[in-house]
LUMFITI-855890 format. One record per residue (C-alpha): residue in one letter; x, y, z. Coordinates in nm, 3 decimals, always signed. Layout:
<atoms>
A,X,Y,Z
...
</atoms>
This chain:
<atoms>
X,+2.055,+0.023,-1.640
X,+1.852,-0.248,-1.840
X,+1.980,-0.527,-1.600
X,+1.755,-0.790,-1.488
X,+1.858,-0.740,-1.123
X,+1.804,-0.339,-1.138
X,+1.435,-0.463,-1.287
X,+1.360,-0.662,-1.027
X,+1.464,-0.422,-0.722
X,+1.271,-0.127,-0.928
X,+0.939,-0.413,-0.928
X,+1.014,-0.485,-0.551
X,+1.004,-0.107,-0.470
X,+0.680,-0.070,-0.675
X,+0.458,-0.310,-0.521
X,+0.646,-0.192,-0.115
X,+0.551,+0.141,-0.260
X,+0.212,+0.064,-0.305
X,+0.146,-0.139,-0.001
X,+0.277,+0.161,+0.169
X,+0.014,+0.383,+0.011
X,-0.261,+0.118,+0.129
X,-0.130,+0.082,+0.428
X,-0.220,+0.447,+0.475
X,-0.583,+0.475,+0.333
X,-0.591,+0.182,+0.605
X,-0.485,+0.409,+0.873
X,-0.678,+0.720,+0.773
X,-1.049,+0.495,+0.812
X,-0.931,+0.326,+1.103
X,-0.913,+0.697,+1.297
X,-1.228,+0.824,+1.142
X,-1.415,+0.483,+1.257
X,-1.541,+0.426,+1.653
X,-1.410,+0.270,+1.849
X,-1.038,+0.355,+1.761
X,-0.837,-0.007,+1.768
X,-0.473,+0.199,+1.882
X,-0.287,-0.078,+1.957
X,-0.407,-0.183,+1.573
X,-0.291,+0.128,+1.446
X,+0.022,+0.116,+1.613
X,+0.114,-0.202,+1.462
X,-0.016,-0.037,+1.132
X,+0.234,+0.269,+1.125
X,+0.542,-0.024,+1.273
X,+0.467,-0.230,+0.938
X,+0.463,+0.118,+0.748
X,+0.780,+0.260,+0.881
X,+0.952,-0.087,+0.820
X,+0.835,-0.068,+0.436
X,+0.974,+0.327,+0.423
X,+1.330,+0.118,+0.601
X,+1.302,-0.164,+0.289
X,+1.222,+0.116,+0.048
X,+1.485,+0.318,+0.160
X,+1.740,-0.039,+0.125
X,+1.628,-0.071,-0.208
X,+1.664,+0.243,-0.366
X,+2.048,+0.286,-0.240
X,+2.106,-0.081,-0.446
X,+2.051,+0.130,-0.739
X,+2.275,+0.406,-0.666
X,+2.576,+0.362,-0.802
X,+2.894,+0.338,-0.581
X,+3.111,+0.681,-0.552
X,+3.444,+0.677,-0.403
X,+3.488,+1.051,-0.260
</atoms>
């Protein structure tokens, strides 16, 4: 598993993984702060849910294929 390509995918989910954390704290102070921007949010939590979808992509590139 010391391939370049499984490197690079494991570096790609890092940094989605950690924009997905920020993305978060983000969130959290935008509901404690008045006035509330929702439509802001919303598009907040649609980025966040499409970086949990690329995560998601990544991490089954480094499973490796079993035939049942």
């Amino acid at each position: 598993m010391d391939d370049p390509v499984f490197e690079t995918i494991r570096r790609q989910i890092a940094e989605l993984q950690s924009e997905h954390r920020d993305l978060d704290d983000v969130i959290a102070r935008m509901l404690e702060s008045f006035p509330i921007d929702m439509l802001q949010v919303q598009r907040l939590k649609k980025r966040k849910l499409a970086l949990k979808d690329q995560i998601a992509r990544l991490e089954s590139q480094l499973l490796p294929d079993i035939i049942a």
